[in-house]
N, CA, C and O atoms as a GROMACS GRO file, in nm:
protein
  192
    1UNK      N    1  -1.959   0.128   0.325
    1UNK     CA    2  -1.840   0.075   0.387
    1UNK      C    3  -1.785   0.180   0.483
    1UNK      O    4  -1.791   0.299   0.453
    2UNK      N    5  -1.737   0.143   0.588
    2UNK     CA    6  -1.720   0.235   0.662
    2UNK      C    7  -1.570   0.281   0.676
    2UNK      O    8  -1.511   0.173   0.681
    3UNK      N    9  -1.471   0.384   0.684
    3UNK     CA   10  -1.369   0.374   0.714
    3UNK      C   11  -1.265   0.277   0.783
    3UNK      O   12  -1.145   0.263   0.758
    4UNK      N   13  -1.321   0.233   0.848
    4UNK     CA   14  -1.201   0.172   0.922
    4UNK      C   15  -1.221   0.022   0.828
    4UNK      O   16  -1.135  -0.064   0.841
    5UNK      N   17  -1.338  -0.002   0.736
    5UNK     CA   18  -1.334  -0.087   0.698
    5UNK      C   19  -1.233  -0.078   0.544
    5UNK      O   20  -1.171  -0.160   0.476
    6UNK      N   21  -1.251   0.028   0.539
    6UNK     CA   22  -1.210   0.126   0.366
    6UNK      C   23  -1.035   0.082   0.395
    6UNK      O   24  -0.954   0.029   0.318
    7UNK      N   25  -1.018   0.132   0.545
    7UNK     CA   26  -0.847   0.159   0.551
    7UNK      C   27  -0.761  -0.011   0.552
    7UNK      O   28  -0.660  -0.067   0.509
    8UNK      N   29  -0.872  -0.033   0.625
    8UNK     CA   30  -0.785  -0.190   0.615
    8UNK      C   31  -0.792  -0.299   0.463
    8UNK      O   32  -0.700  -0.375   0.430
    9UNK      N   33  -0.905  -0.285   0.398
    9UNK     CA   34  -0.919  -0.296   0.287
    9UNK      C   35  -0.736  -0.262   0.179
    9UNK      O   36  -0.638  -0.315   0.126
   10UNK      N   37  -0.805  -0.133   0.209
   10UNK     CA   38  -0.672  -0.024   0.146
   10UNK      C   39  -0.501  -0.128   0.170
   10UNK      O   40  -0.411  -0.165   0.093
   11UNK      N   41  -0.528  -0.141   0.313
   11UNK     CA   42  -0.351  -0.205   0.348
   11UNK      C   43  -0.355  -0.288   0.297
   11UNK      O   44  -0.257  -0.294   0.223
   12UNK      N   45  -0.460  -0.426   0.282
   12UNK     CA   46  -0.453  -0.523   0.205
   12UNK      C   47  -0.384  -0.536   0.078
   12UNK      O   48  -0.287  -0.601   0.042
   13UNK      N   49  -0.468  -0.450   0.018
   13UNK     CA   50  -0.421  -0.373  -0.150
   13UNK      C   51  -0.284  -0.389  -0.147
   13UNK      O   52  -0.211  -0.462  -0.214
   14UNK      N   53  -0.256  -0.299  -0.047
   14UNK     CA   54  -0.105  -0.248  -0.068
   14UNK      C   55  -0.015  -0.339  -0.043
   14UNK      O   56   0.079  -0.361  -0.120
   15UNK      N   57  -0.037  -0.407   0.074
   15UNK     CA   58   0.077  -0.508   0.138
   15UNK      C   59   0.047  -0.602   0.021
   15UNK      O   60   0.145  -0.592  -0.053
   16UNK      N   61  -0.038  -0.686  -0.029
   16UNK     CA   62  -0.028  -0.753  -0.194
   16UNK      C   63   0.042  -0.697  -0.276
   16UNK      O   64   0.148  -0.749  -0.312
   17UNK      N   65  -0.002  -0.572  -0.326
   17UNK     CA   66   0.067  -0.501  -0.437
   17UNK      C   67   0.276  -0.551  -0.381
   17UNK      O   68   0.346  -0.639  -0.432
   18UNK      N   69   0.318  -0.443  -0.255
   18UNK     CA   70   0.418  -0.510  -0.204
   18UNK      C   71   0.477  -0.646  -0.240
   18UNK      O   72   0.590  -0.657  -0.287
   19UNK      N   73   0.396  -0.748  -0.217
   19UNK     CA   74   0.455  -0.865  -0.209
   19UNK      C   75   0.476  -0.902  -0.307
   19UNK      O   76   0.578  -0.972  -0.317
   20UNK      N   77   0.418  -0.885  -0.395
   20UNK     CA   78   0.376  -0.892  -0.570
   20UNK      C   79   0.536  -0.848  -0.625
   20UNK      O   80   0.610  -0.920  -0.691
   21UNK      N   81   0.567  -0.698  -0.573
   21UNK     CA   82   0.707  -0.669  -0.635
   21UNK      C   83   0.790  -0.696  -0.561
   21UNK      O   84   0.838  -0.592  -0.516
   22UNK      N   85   0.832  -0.776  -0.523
   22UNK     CA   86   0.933  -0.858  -0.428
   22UNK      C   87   0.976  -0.755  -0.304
   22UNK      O   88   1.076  -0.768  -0.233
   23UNK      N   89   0.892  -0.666  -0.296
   23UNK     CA   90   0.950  -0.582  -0.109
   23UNK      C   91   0.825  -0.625  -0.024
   23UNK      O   92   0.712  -0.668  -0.049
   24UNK      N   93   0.907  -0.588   0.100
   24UNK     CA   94   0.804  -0.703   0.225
   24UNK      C   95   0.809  -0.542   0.254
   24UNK      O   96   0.883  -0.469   0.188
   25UNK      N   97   0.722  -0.492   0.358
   25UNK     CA   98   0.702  -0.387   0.455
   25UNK      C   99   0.680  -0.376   0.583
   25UNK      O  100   0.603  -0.452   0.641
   26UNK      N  101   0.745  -0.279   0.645
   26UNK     CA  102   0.653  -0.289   0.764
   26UNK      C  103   0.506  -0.248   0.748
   26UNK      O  104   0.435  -0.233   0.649
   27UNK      N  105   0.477  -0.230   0.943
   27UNK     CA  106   0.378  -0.168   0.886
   27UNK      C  107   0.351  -0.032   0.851
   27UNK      O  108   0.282   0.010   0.759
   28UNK      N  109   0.441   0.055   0.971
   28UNK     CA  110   0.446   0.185   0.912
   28UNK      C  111   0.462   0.184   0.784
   28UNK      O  112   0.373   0.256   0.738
   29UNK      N  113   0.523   0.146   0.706
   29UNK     CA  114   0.588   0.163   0.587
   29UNK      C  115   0.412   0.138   0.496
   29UNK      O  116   0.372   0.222   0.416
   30UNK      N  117   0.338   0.023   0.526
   30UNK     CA  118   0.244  -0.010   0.458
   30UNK      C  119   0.135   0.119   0.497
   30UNK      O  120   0.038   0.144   0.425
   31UNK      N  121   0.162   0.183   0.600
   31UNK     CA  122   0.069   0.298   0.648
   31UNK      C  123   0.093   0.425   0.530
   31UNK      O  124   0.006   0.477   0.461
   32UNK      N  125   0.240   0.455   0.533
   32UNK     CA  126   0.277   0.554   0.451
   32UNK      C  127   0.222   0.546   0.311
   32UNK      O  128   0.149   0.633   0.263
   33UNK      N  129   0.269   0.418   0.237
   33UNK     CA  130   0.197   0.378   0.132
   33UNK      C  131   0.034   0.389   0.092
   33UNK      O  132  -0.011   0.445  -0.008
   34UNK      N  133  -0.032   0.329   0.184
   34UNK     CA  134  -0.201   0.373   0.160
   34UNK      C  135  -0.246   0.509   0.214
   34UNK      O  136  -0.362   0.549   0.202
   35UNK      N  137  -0.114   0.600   0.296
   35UNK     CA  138  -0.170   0.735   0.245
   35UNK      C  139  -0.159   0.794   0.076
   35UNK      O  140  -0.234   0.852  -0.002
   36UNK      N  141  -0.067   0.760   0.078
   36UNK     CA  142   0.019   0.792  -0.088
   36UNK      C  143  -0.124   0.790  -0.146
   36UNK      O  144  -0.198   0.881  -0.184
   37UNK      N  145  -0.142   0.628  -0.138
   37UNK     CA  146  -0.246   0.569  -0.253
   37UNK      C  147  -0.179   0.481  -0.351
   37UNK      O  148  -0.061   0.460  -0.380
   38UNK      N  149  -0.301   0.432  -0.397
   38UNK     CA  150  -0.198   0.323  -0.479
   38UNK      C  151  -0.125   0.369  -0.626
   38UNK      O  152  -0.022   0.312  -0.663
   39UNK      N  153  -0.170   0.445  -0.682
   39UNK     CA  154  -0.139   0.441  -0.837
   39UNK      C  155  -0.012   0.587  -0.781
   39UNK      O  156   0.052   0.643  -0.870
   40UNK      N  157   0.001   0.613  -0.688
   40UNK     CA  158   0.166   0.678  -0.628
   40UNK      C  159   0.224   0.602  -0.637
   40UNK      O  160   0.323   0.590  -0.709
   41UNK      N  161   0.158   0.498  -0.538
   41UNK     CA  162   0.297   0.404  -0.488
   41UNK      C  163   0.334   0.298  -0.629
   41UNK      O  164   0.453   0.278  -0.655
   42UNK      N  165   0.286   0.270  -0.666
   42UNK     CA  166   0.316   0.226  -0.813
   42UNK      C  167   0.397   0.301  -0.893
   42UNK      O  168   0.490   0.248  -0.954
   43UNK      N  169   0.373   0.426  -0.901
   43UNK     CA  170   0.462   0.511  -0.986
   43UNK      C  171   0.625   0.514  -0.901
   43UNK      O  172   0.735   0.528  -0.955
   44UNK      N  173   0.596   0.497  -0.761
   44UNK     CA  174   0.714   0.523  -0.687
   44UNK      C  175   0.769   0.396  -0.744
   44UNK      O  176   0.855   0.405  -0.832
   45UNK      N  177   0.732   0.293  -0.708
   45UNK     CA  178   0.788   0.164  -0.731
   45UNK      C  179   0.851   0.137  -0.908
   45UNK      O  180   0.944   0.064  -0.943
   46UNK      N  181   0.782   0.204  -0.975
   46UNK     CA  182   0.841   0.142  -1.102
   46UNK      C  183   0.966   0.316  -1.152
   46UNK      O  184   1.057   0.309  -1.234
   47UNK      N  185   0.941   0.402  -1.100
   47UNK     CA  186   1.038   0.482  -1.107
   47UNK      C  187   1.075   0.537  -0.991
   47UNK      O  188   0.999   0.625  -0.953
   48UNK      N  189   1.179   0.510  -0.914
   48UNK     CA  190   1.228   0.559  -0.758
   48UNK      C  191   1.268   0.702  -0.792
   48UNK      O  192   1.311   0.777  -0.705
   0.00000   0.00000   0.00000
């Protein structure tokens, strides 16, 4: 898989995960997030 295929993959993830816990994003915002990674942004999300 190639990166650019990996990264958009990745936003997918995230912008679901997102929608899933009732926040919408931008996209920067969805950018920041799939640097994090997901099991961050999860931790962010269930403890701010």
């Amino acid at each position: 898989m190639t990166t650019a295929v990996m990264k958009e993959t990745d936003t997918a993830l995230m912008a679901h995960l997102l929608r899933r816990a009732g926040f919408g994003a931008t996209r920067d915002q969805l950018d920041e997030y799939v640097a994090k990674g997901y099991d961050e942004t999860v931790e962010e999300l269930l403890y701010p």
